[in-house]
C-alpha positions in Angstrom: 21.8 -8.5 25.3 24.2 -8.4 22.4 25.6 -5.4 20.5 24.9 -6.5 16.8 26.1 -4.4 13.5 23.1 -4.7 11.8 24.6 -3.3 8.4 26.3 -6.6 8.2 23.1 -8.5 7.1 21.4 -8.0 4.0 18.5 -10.2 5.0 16.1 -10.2 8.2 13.5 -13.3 7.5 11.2 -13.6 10.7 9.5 -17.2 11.5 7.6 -18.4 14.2 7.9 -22.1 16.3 5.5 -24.1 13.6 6.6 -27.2 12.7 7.3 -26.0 8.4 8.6 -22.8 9.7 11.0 -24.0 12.1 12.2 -27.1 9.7 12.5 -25.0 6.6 14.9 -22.9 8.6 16.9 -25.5 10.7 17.2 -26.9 7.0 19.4 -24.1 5.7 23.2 -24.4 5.8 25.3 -23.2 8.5 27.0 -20.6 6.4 23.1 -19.6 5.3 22.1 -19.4 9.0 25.1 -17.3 9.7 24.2 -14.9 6.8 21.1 -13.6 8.1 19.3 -12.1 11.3 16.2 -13.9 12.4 13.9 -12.6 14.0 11.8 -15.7 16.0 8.4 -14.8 16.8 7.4 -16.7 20.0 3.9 -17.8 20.2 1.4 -21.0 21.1 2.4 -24.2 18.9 -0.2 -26.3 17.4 -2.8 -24.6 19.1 -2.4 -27.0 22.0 0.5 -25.5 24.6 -0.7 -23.9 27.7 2.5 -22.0 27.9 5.7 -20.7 25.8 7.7 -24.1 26.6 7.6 -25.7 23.2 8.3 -22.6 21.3 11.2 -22.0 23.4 12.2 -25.7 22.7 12.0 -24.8 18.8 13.5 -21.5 19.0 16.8 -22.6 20.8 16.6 -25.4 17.9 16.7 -22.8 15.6 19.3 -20.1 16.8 21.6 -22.4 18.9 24.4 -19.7 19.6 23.8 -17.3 16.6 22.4 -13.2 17.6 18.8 -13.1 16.8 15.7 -11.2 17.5 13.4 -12.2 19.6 9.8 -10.9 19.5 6.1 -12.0 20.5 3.1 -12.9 18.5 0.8 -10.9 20.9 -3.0 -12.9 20.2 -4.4 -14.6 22.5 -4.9 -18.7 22.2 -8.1 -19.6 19.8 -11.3 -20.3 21.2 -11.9 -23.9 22.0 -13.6 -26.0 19.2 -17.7 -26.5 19.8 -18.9 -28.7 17.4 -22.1 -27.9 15.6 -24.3 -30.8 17.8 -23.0 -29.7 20.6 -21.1 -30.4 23.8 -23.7 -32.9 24.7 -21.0 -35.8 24.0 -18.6 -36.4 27.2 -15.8 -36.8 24.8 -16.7 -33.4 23.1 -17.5 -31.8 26.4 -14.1 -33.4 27.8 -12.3 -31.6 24.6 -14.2 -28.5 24.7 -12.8 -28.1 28.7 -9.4 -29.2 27.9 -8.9 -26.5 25.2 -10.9 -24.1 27.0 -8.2 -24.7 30.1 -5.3 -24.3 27.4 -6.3 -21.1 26.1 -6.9 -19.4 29.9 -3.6 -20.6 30.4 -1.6 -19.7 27.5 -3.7 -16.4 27.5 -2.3 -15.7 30.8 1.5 -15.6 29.6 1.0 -13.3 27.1 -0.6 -10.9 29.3 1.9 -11.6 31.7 4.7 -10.7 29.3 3.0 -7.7 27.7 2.3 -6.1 31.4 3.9 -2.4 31.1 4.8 -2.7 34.9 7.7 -0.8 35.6 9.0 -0.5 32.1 7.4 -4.2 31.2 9.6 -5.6 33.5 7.9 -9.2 32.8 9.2 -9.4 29.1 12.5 -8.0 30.1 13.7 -10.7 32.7 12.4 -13.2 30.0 14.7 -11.8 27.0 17.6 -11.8 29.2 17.5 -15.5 29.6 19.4 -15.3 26.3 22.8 -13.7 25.7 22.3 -13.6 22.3 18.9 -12.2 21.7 18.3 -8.6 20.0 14.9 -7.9 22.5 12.0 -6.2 20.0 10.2 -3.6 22.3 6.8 -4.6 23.2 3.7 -3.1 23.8 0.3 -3.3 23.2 -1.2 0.7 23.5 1.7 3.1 23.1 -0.5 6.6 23.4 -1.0 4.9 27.3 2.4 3.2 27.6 4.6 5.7 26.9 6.7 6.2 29.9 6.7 2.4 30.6 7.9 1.7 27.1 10.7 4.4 27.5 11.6 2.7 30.7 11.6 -0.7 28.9 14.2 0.4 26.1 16.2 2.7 28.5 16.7 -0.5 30.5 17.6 -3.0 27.7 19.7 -0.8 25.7 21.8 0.0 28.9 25.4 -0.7 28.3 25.4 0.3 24.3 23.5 -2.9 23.6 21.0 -3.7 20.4 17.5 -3.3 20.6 14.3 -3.1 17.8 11.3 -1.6 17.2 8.5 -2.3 15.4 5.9 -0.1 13.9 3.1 -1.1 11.8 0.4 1.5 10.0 -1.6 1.2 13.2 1.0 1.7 16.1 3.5 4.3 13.9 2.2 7.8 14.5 1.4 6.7 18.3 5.1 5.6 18.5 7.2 8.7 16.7 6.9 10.9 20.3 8.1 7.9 21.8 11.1 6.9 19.4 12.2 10.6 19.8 12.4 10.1 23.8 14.5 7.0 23.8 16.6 8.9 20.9 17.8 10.9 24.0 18.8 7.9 26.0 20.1 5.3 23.9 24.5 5.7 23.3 24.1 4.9 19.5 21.4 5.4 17.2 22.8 2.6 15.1 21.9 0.2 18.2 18.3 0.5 17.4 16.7 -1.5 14.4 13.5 0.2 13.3 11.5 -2.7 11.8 8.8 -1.5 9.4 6.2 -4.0 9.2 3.9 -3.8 6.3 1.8 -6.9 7.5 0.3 -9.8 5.1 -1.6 -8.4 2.3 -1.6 -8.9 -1.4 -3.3 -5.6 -2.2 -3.7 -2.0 -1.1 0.8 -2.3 -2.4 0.6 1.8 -2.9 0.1 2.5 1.1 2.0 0.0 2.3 4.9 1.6 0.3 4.0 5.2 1.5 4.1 3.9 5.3 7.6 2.8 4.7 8.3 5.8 3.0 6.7 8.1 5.7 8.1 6.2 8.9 12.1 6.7 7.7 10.5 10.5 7.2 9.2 10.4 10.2 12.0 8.9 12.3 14.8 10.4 10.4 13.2 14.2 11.2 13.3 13.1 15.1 17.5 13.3 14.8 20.1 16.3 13.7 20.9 14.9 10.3 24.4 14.0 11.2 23.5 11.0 12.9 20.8 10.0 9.6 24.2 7.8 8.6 23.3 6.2 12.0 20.0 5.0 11.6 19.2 1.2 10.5 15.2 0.3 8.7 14.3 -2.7 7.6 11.1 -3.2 6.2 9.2 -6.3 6.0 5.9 -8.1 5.7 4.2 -11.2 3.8 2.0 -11.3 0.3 2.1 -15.4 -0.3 -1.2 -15.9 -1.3 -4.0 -18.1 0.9 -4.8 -19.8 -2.2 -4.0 -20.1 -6.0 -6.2 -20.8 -9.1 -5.3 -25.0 -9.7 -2.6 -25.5 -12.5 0.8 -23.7 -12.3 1.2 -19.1 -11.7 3.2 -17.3 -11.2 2.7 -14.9 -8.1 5.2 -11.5 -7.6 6.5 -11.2 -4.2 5.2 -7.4 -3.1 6.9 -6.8 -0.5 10.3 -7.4 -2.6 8.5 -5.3 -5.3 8.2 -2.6 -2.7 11.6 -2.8 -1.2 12.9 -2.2 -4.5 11.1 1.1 -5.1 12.0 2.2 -1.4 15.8 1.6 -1.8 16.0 4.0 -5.3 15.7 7.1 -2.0 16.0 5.0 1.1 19.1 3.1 3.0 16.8 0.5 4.4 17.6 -3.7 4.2 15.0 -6.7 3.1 13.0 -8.8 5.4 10.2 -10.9 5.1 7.9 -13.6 6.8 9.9 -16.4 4.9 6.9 -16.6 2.3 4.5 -17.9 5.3 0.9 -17.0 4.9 0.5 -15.9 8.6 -3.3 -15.8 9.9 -4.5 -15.3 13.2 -6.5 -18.4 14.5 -9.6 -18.0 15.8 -10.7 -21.6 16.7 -8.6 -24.8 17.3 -10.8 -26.5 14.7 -8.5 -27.6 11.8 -10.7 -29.1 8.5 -9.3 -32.3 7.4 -9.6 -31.6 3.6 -6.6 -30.7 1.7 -5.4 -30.0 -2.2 -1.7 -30.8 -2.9 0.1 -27.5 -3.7 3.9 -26.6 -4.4 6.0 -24.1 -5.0 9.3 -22.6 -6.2 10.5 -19.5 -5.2 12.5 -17.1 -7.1 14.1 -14.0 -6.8 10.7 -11.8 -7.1 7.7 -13.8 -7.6 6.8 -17.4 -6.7 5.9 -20.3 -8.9 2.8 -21.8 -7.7 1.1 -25.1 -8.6 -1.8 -26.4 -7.1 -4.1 -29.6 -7.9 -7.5 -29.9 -9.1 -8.1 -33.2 -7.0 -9.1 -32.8 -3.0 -7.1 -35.2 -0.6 -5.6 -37.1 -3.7 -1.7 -37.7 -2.1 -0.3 -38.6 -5.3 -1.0 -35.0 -6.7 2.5 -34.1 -5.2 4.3 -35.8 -7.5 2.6 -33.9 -10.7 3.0 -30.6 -8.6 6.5 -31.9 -8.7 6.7 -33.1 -12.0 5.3 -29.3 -13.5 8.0 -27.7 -11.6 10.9 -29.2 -12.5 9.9 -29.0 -16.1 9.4 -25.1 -16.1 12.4 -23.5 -17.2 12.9 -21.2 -14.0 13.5 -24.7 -12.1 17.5 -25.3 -13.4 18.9 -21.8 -12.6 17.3 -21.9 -9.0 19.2 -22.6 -6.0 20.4 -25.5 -4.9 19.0 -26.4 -1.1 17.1 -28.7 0.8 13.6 -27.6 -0.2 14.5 -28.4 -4.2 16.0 -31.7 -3.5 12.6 -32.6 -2.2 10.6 -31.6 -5.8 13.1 -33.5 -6.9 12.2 -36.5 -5.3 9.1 -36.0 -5.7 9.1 -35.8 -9.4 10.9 -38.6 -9.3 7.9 -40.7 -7.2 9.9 -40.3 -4.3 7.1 -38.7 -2.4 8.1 -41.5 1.6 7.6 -38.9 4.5 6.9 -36.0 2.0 2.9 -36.3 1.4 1.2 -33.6 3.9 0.9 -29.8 3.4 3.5 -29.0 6.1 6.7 -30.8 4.3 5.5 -28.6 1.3 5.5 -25.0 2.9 8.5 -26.2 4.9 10.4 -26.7 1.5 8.9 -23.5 0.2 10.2 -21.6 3.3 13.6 -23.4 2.7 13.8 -22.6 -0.7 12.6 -19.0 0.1 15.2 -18.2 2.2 18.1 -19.9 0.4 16.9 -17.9 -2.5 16.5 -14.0 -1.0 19.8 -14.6 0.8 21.8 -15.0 -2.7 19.4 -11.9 -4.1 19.5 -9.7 -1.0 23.4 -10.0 -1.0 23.7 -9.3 -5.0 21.6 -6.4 -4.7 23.4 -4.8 -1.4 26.5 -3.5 -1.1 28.3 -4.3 2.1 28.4 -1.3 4.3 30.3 -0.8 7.6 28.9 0.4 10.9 29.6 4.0 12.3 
């Protein structure tokens, strides 16, 4: 495990293994890579892995040698597809069984990993397969795991090395008895990262604030305030919408919005889920239907265009062409994700005509752009 300074990033965007996350990302520059902590989220691909394999693939893609943090997306595989007629056709029946196989399968490494056996000992021998990787503490029921989750961070923080936590408005009051514990064991306060995790929402802004607000209070209380210099937050969640009305808006970023009113009291640094709409599957069943939609992010909001016409591929390029004729589109960054509008606008649209290359130049763009804001607005600090 690696000691990291975490007060020498200003930005924490997490991603998981799908194919626009990962390719948004492993389209940044080196120097933007560098610039940031990622945290990787490890979880099925596709819907169609039995096992962790191809996310690992993606991950290593996506880090290479760089410190990172590495978490798990906890759900369990989606049910298998059953079409509305039936599994009375072999081929559907043969589908049906091979997905149902899949999900037993995959569904079985994540309850392997999240097993609190002697201080989830499962999840800790597979984090130390990389050198570089900040482990996030897991667990699944804290008021019942306590002593296993103590055991857990005692164990990976041995030796003065970085660890996280994250709480969320569900799993925060059961965790403060437990924070205080490992408080008494871990060398440095300033190893541990206390990631706040607001979740995906684009309402109910005024509680996810006071959660923020209350877990620093809440964390802070649990050390002499000396060490308070020590302790490192960053908050983070996701508020891109599902959907957008067709034509071209203009949708505020909340969780920036949020972070801004929490840093007027609160030391705390600016993550995100890379402006991914994250949902939790619940059947492999993907509809085939589609509406061409792009966006360009900015500093606080998005800019979001989306067409009137279903499954009409030539759509992108008047998505396109409305971007790069708002005024916002000149002063925003230069990156991978632009050059594609670009091209697009241009009826450039070879390789480029499928929802994914869209939200992978979104999360490009997203990234590029919260790195140059994150570091205007922060001032560089120093570790204690």
């Amino acid at each position: 495990m690696p000691r990291v300074s975490f007060n020498r990033f200003h930005y924490f965007p997490e991603i998981t293994a799908s194919w626009p996350e990962r390719t948004g990302f492993i389209n940044l520059s080196l120097d933007d890579k560098q610039s940031v902590l990622l945290t990787f989220l490890l979880g099925q691909v596709d819907n169609n892995s039995p096992d962790l394999g191809p996310a690992i693939r993606h991950m290593r893609e996506c880090v290479e040698e760089r410190p990172f943090l590495i978490d798990l997306l906890k759900h369990l595989a989606p049910a298998p597809y059953e079409p509305a007629a039936g599994l009375a056709d072999a081929r559907a029946q043969e589908r049906y069984n091979r997905e149902a196989d899949i999900k037993q399968r995959y569904d079985r490494t994540i309850n392997d990993l999240t097993n609190p056996a002697d201080g989830f000992a499962a999840w800790r021998a597979f984090v130390g397969q990389w050198p570089n990787a900040v482990p996030v503490i897991q667990f699944t029921q804290p008021r019942t795991q306590a002593r296993n989750i103590l055991r857990q961070a005692t164990m990976l923080s041995a030796g003065n090395q970085s660890i996280a936590i994250r709480l969320n408005r569900a799993s925060a009051d059961e965790l403060y008895p437990i924070i205080s514990n490992i408080f008494a064991v871990v060398e440095r306060p300033s190893r541990i990262l206390f990631i706040l995790d607001m979740g995906q929402a684009r309402s109910q802004m005024q509680e996810r604030e006071a959660f923020v607000t209350e877990a620093v209070t809440q964390i802070s209380a649990l050390l002499d305030a000396r060490y308070h210099s020590q302790l490192r937050f960053v908050s983070t969640g996701g508020s891109y919408p599902q959907s957008t009305p067709n034509g071209l808006h203009e949708r505020n970023i909340h969780e920036r919005e949020i972070w801004n009113n929490l840093t007027e009291a609160t030391d705390i640094r600016y993550g995100d889920y890379a402006s991914m709409h994250r949902l939790v599957p619940t059947t492999t069943f993907r509809p085939s239907d589609f509406r061409a939609a792009a966006s360009l992010p900015l500093n606080v909001s998005w800019l979001c265009w989306r067409s009137e016409n279903a499954n009409d591929t030539t759509e992108w390029q008047t998505g396109a062409q409305a971007i790069v004729e708002h005024d916002e589109f000149d002063g925003s960054v230069e990156c991978w994700g632009k050059e594609i509008i670009r091209r697009s606008a241009a009826g450039d649209t070879n390789n480029i005509e499928a929802n994914r290359h869209w939200i992978a130049a979104r999360i490009n763009m997203h990234i590029k752009t919260q790195i140059e804001y994150s570091s205007d607005l922060t001032e560089d600090d120093i570790d204690l």
